[in-house]
matplotlib code that plots the C-alpha trace (Angstrom):
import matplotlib.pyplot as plt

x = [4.1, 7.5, 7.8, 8.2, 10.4, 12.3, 12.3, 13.6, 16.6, 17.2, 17.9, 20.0, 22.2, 22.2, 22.8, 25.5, 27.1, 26.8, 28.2, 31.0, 31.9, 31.9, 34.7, 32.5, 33.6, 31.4, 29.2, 28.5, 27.8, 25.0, 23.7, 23.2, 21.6, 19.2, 17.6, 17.7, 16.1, 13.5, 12.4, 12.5, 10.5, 8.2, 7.9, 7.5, 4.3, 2.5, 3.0, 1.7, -1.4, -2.0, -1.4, -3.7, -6.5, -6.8, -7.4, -9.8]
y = [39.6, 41.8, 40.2, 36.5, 37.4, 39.8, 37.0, 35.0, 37.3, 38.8, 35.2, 34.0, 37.1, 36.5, 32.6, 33.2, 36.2, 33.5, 31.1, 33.2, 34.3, 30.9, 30.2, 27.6, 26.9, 28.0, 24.1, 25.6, 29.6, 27.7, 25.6, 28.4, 30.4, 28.0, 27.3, 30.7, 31.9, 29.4, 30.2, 33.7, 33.1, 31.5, 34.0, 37.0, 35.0, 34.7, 38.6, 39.0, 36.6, 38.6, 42.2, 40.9, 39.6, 42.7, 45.2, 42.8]
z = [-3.7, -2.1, 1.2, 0.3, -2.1, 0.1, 2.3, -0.2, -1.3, 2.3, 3.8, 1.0, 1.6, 5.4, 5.2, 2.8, 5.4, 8.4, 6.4, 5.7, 9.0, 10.6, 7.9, 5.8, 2.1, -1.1, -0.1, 3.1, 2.0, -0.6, 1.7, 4.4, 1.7, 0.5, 4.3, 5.4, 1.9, 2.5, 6.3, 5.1, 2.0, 4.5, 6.8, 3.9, 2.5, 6.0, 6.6, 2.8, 3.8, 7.2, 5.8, 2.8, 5.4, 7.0, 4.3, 2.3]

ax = plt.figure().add_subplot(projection="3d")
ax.plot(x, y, z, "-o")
ax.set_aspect("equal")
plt.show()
């Protein structure tokens, strides 16, 4: 149950950060952090299903 939500609250931070540095407004930061949350939410729960796989 950690990695997709690490995912989720790693890629919020890091959309938010690129947002930031490519001089977009508080719209863009949000925007940035709600993709990258999800492809890093999505990414977190297919390591939890293969690391789950393997030891069951």
């Amino acid at each position: 149950m950690i990695f997709p939500l690490g995912g989720l609250v790693l890629g919020a931070l890091l959309g938010a950060y690129r947002a930031k540095s490519r001089g977009g407004n508080t719209a863009d930061m949000a925007q940035y952090a709600a993709v990258f949350a999800m492809i890093f939410g999505v990414i977190g729960m297919f390591v939890m299903v293969i690391i789950t796989r393997m030891y069951a």
